[in-house]
Structures are given as structure tokens and as C-alpha cells.
N, C-alpha and C positions, 0 to 999 in steps of 0.2 A: 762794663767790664765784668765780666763772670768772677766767681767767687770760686779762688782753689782752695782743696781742702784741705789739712793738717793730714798725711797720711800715718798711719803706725811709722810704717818706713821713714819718715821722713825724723819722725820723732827721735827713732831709734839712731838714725844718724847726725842726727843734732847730740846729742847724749856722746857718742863716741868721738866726734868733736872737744866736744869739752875737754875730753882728757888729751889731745892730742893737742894740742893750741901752739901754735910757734913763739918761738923767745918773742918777737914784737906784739905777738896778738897778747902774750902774757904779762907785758908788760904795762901797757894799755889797763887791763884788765885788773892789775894790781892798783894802779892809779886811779882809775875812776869809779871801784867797788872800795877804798878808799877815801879818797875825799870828798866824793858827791859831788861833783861839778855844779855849783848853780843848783845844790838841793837836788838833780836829777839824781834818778834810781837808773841803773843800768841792767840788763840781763844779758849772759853771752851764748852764741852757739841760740840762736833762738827760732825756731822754725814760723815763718807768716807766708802763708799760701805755700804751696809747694817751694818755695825757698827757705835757706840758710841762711842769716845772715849775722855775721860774726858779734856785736852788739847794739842794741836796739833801747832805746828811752822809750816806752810805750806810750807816756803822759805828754812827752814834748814830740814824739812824730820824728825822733832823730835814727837812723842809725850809723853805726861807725864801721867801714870795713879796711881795714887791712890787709892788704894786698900785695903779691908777690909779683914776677915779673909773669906769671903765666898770665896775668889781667891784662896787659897791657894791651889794648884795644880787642875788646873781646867784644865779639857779637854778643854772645849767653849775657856778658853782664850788661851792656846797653837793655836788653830786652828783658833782662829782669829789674835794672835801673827805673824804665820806663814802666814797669808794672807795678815797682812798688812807690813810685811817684804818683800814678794814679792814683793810690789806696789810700795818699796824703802825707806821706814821710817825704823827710829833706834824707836825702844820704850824703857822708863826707867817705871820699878815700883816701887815706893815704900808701903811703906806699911803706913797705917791710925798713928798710934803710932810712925813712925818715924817723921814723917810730923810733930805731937805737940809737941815732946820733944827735936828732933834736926832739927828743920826749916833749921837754916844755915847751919849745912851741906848736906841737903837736896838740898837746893839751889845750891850751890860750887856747888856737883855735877850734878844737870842740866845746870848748867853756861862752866862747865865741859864739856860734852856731847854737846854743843853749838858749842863748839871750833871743837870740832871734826868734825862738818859736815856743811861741805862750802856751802855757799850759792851759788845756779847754776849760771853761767854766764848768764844772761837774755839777749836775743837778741830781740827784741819785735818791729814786724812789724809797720810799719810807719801808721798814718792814713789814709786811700785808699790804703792800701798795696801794692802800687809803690815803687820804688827802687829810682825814680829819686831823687836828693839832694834837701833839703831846701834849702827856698828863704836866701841868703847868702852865702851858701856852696859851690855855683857854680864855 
């Protein structure tokens, strides 16, 4: 699968998102930069390969979209679904109307879906990317 690139434009459009976000995407957003779901770190309006996608867990491979009636059975999003399933993320969608009328179990379930997908074991090279031990370890 080819690797798309973060474009300026895309960036700049991720950014003017932010500020426009709809009452459900805002609410979402208030609850989960809030109470950490399960520890995860959320970011919103996040640009990965040439897409958008409204909030993303980068450690757990989650993202969360919020979705209006224009989604409903949308070519674009199947084919961008399937692209960024490839790359290793789970996506959850819900829909605008569930988001205001049942928040909590909106929540549960991405709290849900959290559990499901383990955070990678990070092995994260040393600074100077020597092997030898810190001072101590010896």
C-alpha cells in the first residue's frame, strides 16, 4: 500500500476544522480530552495520509468519527475506511444523534474499543542510538 503524504493543504485544513467542529464532534471532544478513556491520549481534526479524521489515539490505533447523514453509505468513506485499516487502525463511527442523546453509551463504547487494542510494547532507542548501558547500569 503506498504511503500518502501529509500535504501543507491538508494540514491547513485539519487546523480550520478544529475551529469549526459540530455540537456532537464537540462534545466527544470535551469528554475524552477530559477524562482519558482507559489512559488514552486523544487528538482531534488529525491529518494521516491524505485524510481527516475527526479523533485519533495514535498509541492504541483507534480513531473515532462522527458522522452526519452525508456518511451514510459513502463510497469516499468505505475507501478511505479500507485505507486506513490497512495502515493498522480500528475506526468506530458513530452517528451525530447518537453522540447527543446517548453521550454515555457512546463513550462505554469507545472506552470499550480502547480495551481492545493494546498499546504497542515501545522499545525506543537510547539518545545517540548506542546500546551501551547508562551511567549506573554497568
Amino acid at each position: 500500500m503506498p504511503h500518502r503524504a501529509i500535504t501543507p493543504l491538508t494540514r491547513s485544513r485539519a487546523r480550520s476544522l478544529r475551529s469549526e467542529m459540530t455540537d456532537a464532534e464537540a462534545r466527544i471532544w470535551f469528554h475524552i480530552r477530559a477524562h482519558r478513556l482507559d489512559g488514552a491520549s486523544f487528538r482531534r481534526q488529525v491529518p494521516i495520509g491524505s485524510y481527516i479524521v475527526d479523533f485519533a489515539c495514535m498509541e492504541r490505533r483507534l480513531i473515532v468519527e462522527i458522522d452526519g447523514g452525508q456518511h451514510a453509505d459513502s463510497a469516499h468513506d468505505a475507501k478511505r475506511d479500507a485505507w486506513l485499516k490497512a495502515q493498522g487502525f480500528c475506526i468506530k463511527r458513530y452517528w451525530n444523534n447518537d453522540v447527543l442523546t446517548n453521550t454515555n453509551g457512546v463513550l462505554e463504547d469507545i472506552a470499550h474499543a480502547l480495551t481492545l487494542s493494546t498499546p504497542p510494547s515501545l522499545t525506543l532507542p537510547r539518545k545517540g542510538g548506542g546500546n551501551r548501558p547508562r551511567r549506573g547500569e554497568r
